[in-house]
BADO-524584 format. One record per residue: z, x, y of N, C-alpha, C, O in turn; residue in three letters. Coordinates in steps of 0.2 Angstrom, whole numbers, plus 5000, padded with zeros to 4 digits. Atoms other than C-alpha are relative to their C-alpha. Layout:
BEGIN
ZXYZXYZXYZXYALA...
//
This chain:
BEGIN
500350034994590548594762500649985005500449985011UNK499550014998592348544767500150065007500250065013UNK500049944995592448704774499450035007499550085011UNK500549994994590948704787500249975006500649935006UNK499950014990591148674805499649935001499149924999UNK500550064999590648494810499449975001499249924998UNK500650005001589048534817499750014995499349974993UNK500249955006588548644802499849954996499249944994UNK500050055005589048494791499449965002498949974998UNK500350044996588048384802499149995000498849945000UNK500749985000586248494801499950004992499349984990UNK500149995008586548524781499949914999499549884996UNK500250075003586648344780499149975002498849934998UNK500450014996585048314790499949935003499549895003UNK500050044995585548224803500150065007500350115007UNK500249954993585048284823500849995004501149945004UNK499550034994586448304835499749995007499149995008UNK500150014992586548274853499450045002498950025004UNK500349924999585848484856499349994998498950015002UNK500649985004584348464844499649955003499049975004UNK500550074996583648294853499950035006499350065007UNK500149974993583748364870499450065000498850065003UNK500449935001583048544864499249964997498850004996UNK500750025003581448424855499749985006499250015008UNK500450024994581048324871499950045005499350035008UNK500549934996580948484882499450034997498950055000UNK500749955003579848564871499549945000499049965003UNK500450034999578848404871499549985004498949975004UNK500250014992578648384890499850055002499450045006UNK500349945000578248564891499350004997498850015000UNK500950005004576848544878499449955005498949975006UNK500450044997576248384889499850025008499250025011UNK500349944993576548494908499450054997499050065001UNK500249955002575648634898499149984997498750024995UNK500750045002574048514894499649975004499049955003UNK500850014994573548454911500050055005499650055010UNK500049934998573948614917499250054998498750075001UNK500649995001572648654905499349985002498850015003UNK500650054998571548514911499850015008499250005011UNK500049984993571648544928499550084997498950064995UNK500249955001571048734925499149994998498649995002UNK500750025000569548674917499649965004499049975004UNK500350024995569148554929499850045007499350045010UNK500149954995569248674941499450054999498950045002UNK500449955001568348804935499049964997498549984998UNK500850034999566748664931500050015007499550055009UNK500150024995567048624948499850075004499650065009UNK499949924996566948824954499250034995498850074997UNK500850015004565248814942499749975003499149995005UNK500750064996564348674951499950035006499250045007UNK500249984994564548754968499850075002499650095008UNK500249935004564248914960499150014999498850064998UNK500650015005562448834955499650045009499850035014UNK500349984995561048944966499749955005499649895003UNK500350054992560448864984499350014998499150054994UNK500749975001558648844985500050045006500550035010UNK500249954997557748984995499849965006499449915004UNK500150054996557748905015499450065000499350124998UNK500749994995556048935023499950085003499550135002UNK499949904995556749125034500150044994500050104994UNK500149955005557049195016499350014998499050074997UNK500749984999555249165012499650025002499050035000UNK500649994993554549215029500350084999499950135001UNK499749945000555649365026499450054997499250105001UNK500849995002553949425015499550005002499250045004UNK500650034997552849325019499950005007499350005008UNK500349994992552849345038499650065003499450085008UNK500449905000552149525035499249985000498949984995UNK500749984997550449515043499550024994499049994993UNK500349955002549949645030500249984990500150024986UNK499750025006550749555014499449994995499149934997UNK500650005005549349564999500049974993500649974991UNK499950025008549249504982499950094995499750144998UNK500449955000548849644970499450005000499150045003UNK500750024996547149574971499750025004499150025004UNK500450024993547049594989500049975002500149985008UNK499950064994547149424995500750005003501350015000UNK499150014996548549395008500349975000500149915002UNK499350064999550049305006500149995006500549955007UNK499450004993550649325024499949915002499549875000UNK499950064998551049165032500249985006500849975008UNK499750004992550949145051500549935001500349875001UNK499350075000552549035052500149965007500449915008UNK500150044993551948975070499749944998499949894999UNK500450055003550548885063500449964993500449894993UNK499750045006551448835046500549935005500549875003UNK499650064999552848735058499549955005499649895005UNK500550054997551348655069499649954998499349904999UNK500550055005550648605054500249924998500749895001UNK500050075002550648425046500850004994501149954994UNK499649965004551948515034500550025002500950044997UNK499849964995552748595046501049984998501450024998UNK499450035001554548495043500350034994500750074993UNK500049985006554448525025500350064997500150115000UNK499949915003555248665014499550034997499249994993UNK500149975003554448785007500149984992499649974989UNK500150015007554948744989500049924999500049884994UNK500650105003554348554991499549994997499349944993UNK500950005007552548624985500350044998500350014993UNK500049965004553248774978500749994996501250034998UNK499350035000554648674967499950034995500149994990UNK499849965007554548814952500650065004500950105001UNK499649964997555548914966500649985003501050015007UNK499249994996557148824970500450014997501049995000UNK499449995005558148874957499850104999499950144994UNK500049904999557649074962500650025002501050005006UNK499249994997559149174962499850085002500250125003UNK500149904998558349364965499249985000498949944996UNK500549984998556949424976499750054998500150084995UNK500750044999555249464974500149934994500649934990UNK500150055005554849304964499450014996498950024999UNK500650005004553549324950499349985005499349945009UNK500650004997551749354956499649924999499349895004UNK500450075001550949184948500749955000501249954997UNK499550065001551849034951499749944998499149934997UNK500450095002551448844946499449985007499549985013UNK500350044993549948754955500549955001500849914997UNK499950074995550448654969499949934999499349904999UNK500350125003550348454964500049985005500549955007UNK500050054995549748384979499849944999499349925003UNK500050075003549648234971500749964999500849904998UNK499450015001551548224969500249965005500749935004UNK500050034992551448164987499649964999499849904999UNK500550024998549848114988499549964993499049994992UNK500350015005549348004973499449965000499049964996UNK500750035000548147894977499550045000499250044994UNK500149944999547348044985499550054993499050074992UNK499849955002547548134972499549964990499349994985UNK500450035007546747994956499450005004498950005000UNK500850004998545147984968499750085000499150104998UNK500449905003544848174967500150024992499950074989UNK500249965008545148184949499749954996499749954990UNK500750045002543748044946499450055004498950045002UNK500649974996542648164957499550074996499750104991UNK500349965005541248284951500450075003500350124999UNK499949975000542248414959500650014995500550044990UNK499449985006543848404950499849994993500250004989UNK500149975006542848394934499650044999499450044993UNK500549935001541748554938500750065001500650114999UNK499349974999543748634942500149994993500250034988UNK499349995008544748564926499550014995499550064992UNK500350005006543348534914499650035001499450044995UNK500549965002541948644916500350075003500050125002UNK499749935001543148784921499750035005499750095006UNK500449954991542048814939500650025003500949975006UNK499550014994543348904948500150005007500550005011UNK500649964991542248924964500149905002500249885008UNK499850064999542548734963500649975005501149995005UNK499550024995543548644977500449944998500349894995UNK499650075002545148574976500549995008500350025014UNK499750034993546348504991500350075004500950065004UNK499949934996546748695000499550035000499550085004UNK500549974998545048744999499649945006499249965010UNK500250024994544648605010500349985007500049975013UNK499650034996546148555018500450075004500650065010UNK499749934998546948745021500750004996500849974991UNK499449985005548548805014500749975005500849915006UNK499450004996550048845027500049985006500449995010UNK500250034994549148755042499549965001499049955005UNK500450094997548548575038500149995005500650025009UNK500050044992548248475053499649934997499249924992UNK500450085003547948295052499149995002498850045004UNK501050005001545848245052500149985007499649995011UNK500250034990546248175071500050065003499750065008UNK499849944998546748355076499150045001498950074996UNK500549984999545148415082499950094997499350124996UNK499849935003545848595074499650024994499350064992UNK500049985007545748535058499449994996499149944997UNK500549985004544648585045499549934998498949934999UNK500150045003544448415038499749945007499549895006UNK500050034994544248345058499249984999498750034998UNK500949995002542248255057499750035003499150045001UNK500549954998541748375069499750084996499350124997UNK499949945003542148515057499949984993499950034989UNK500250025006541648415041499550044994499650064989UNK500449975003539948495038500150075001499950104996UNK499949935003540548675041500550004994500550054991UNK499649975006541948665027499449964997498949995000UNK500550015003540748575017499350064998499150074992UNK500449964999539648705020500050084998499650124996UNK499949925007540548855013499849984995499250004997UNK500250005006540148814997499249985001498850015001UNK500850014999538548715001499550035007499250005011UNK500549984995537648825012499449975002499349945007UNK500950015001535848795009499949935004499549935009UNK499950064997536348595013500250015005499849985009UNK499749994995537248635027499350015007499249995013UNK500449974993535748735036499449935002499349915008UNK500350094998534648565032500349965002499949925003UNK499850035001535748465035500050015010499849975014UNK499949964992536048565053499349995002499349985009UNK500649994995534148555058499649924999499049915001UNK500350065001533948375052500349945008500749975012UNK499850044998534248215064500750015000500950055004UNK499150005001536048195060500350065002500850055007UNK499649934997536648385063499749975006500149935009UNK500250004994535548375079500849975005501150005009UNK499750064995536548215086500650044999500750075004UNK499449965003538148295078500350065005500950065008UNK499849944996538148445088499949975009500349995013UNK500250064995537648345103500449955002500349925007UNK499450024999539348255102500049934998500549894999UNK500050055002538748105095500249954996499849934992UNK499650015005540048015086499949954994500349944989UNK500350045007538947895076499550024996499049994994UNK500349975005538148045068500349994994500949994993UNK499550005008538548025048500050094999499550135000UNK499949955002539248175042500149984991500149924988UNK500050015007539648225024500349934994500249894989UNK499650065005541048105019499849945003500249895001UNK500250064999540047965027499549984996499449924996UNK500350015008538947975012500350014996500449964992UNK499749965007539848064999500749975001500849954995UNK499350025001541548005002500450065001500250115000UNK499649954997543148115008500050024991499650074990UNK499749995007543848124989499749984994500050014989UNK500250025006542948024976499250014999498849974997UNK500849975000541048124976500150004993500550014989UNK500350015008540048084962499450055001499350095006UNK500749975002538348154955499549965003499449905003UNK500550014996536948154966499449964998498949935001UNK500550005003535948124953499749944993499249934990UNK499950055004536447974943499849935001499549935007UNK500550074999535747794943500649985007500549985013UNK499650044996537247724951500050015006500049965010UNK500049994995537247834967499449995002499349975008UNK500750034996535247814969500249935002500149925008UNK500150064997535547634969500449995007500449955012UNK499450014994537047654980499750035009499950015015UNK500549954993535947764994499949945003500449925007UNK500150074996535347585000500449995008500349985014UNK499550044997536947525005500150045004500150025010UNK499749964997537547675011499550015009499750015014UNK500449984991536047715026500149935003500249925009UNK500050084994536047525029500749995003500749945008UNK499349974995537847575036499849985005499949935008UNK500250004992537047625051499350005002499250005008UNK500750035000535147575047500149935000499949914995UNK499950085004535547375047499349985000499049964995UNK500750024999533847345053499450014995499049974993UNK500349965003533047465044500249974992499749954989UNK499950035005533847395028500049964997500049954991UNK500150085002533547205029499350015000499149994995UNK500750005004531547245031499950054993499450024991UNK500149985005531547365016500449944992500249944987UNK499850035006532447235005499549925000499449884995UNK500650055000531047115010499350034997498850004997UNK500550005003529847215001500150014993500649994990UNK499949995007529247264983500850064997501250054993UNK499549975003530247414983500949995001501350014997UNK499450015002531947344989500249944995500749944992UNK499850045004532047204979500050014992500349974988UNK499849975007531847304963500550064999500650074993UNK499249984998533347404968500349945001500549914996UNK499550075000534247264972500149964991500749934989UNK499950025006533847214954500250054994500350044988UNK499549955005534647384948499550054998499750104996UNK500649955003532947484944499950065006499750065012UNK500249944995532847644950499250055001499150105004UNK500449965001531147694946499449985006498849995006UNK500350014992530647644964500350055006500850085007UNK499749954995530747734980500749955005500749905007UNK499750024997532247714988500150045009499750095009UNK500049974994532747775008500050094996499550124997UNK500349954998532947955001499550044998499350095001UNK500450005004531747964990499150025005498650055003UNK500649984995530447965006500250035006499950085008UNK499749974994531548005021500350084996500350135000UNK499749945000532348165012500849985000501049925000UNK499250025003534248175009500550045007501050015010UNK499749954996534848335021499750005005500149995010UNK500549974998533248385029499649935005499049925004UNK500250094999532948205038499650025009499850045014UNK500349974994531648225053499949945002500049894999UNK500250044998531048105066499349994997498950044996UNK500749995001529448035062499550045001499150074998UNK500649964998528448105074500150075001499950115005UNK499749945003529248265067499550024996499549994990UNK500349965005527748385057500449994992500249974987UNK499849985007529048415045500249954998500449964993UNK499650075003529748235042499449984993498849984995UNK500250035007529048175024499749945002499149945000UNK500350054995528648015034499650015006499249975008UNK500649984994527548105047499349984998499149994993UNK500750005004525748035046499650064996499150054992UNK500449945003525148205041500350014995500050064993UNK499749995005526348205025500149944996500449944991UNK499950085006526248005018499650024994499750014988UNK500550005007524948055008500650024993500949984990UNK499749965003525848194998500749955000500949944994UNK499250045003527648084999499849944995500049944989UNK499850055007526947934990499750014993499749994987UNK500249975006525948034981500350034992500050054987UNK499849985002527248074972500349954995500649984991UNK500050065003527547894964499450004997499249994991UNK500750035000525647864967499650034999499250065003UNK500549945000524647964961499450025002499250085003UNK500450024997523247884966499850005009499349995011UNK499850024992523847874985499550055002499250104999UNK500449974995522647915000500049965005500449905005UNK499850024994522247885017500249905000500649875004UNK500150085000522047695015500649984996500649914997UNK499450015002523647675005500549995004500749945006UNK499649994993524847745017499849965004500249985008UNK499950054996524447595028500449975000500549925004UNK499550075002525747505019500650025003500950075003UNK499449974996527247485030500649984994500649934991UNK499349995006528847505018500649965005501249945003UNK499450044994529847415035499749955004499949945009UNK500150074995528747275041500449965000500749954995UNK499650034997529547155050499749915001499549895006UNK500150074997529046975049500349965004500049915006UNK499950044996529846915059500050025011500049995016UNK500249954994529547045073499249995003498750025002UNK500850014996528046965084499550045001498950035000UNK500249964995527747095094499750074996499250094996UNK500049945002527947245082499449984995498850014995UNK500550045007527047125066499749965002500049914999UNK500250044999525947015072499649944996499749884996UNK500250055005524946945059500350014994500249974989UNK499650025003526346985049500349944999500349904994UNK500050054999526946865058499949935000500349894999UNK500350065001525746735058500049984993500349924992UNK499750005005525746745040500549974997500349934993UNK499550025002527446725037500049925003500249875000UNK500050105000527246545047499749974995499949944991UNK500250025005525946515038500149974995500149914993UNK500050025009526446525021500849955000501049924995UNK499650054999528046435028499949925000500249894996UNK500350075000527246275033499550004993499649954990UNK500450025005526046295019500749964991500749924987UNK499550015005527646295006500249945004500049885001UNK499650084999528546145016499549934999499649874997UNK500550055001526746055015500149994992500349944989UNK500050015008526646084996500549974996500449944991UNK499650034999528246014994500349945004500949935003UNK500050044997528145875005499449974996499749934993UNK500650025002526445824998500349994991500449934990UNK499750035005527145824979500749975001500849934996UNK499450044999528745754985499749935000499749894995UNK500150064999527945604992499449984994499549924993UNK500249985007526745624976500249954995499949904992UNK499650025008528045594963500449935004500249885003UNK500050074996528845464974499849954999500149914996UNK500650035002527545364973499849974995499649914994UNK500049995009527245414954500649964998500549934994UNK499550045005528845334950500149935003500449904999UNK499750054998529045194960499449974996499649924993UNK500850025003527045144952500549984991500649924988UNK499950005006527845174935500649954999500549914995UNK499450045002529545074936499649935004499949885003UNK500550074999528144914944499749994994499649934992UNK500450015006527144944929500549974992500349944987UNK499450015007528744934916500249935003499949885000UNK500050084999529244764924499549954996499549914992UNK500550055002527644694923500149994991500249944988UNK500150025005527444744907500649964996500549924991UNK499250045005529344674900499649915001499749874996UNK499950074998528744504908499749954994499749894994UNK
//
């Protein structure tokens, strides 16, 4: 050992010199440059990934297709999309892939033929829980009617307008014709009745559909709840007409929830609504028979005299209505004046008799 070189001795002993510390801490500093060096790289390369992630498809890539006039489904129906109307529309700000959000992460054109429905409820929730209480949206989801209407078969697709726009579908002048697609038949009565009449006529306190039916929450025509609801509904814009009928037999047993009485449409008719002195009105003197015949089995001419809207209080119209209705007024305030003063009397007699007697 004597014989080795200093350093030699030095390493065999295992102790470090000077050289060997030096050459540990470069390699160390290197290993730690060489690991944010790494870190760096990876960061980058996320970051060259994130920006990397596809754009959604703006609006001019979809019209790119879509603006073709002549653009079809394989079906046949047309996709085209006049992009005039789309930016006029109520929508018109909006992207394309805001209703149609299964396409903003499209990275290659065409896009699959069937896409997700549109949830215009996503937007529009209120909206959107009153139409799926409606008989439409459960002859659509539950009984699988596809002929059934949901919000684009009344509202349109790529050129909503709001209901004030006189344009738009949903505008009340244009109410009973969309309604009408599908219910034709109602529509044609509906057209040759009072209301159509006045309607066409510019009349703007004609009732159209959704002033019965409601815009979005339509029920069954047929069920107790809306017979007794009819009432309410024509006394809207009958008031007159409403508060004599609940003065009779038949509204006040409506009123107490029984529907097995005539109500307004049950005699005027639902669609088909005529002025009295109308042949075809159901109310016409030449049709009472047959209308209440239809409760009454018995009914004739001397039946039908009964007014279903006398007016007691209407002098002129009702006169011994009228007199009547005083009558049995004053006679009730007498019959209760006369046992009032009565029992008065009666007790005052009875509380002199109980003294006496204590004495």
């Amino acid at each position: 050992m004597t014989g080795l070189p200093a350093e030699a001795r030095t390493r065999e002993g295992g102790c470090l010199t000077t050289g060997d510390r030096a050459l540990r801490g470069l390699t160390m500093f290197s290993r730690f440059v060489l690991a944010l060096a790494a870190a760096g790289l990876i960061s980058t390369a996320a970051a060259a990934g994130q920006s990397a992630a596809p754009k959604p498809p703006a609006n001019e890539d979809c019209l790119t297709c879509h603006s073709d006039a002549d653009a079809k489904r394989a079906d046949g129906r047309t996709i085209a999309v006049d992009a005039k109307r789309f930016e006029g529309s109520t929508h018109g700000p909006m992207a394309c892939v805001d209703c149609h959000a299964d396409l903003a992460t499209l990275v290659e054109f065409p896009h699959a033929d069937t896409l997700a429905k549109v949830a215009c409820a996503a937007c529009h929730d209120d909206i959107g829980s009153q139409y799926h209480d409606s008989i439409h949206a459960w002859a659509k989801e539950k009984a699988g009617l596809n002929v059934a209407p949901a919000c684009a078969d009344c509202h349109g697709r790529h050129d909503i307008a709001k209901k004030t726009d006189p344009a738009s579908r949903v505008a009340r002048a244009n109410i009973p014709s969309t309604c009408g697609r599908c219910h034709d038949g109602i529509k044609k009565k509906y057209d040759a009745g009072v209301h159509g009449a006045a309607l066409a006529k510019g009349d703007p306190r004609a009732p159209v559909c959704a002033d019965c039916h409601t815009a979005h929450s339509i029920k069954r025509a047929d069920t107790e709840a809306w017979r007794l609801s009819v009432t309410a509904e024509c006394g809207s814009c009958h008031i007159e007409s409403q508060r004599t009928f609940r003065d009779t037999f038949h509204g006040q047993v409506t009123s107490l929830g029984f529907v097995r009485v005539a109500a307004c449409a049950d005699c005027h008719g639902a669609h088909d609504i005529y002025r009295r002195s109308d042949a075809r009105s159901t109310v016409s003197p030449a049709r009472l028979v047959t209308t209440c015949g239809r409760c009454h089995a018995d009914a004739n001419a001397g039946f039908v005299q009964y007014d279903p809207h006398a007016d007691r209080v209407n002098k002129a119209l009702n006169p011994t209505l009228y007199y009547a209705g005083k009558f049995m007024n004053l006679l009730l305030l007498g019959v209760f004046a006369f046992f009032g003063i009565h029992t008065a009397l009666w007790l005052r007699r009875a509380i002199v008799a109980r003294r006496e007697a204590g004495r």
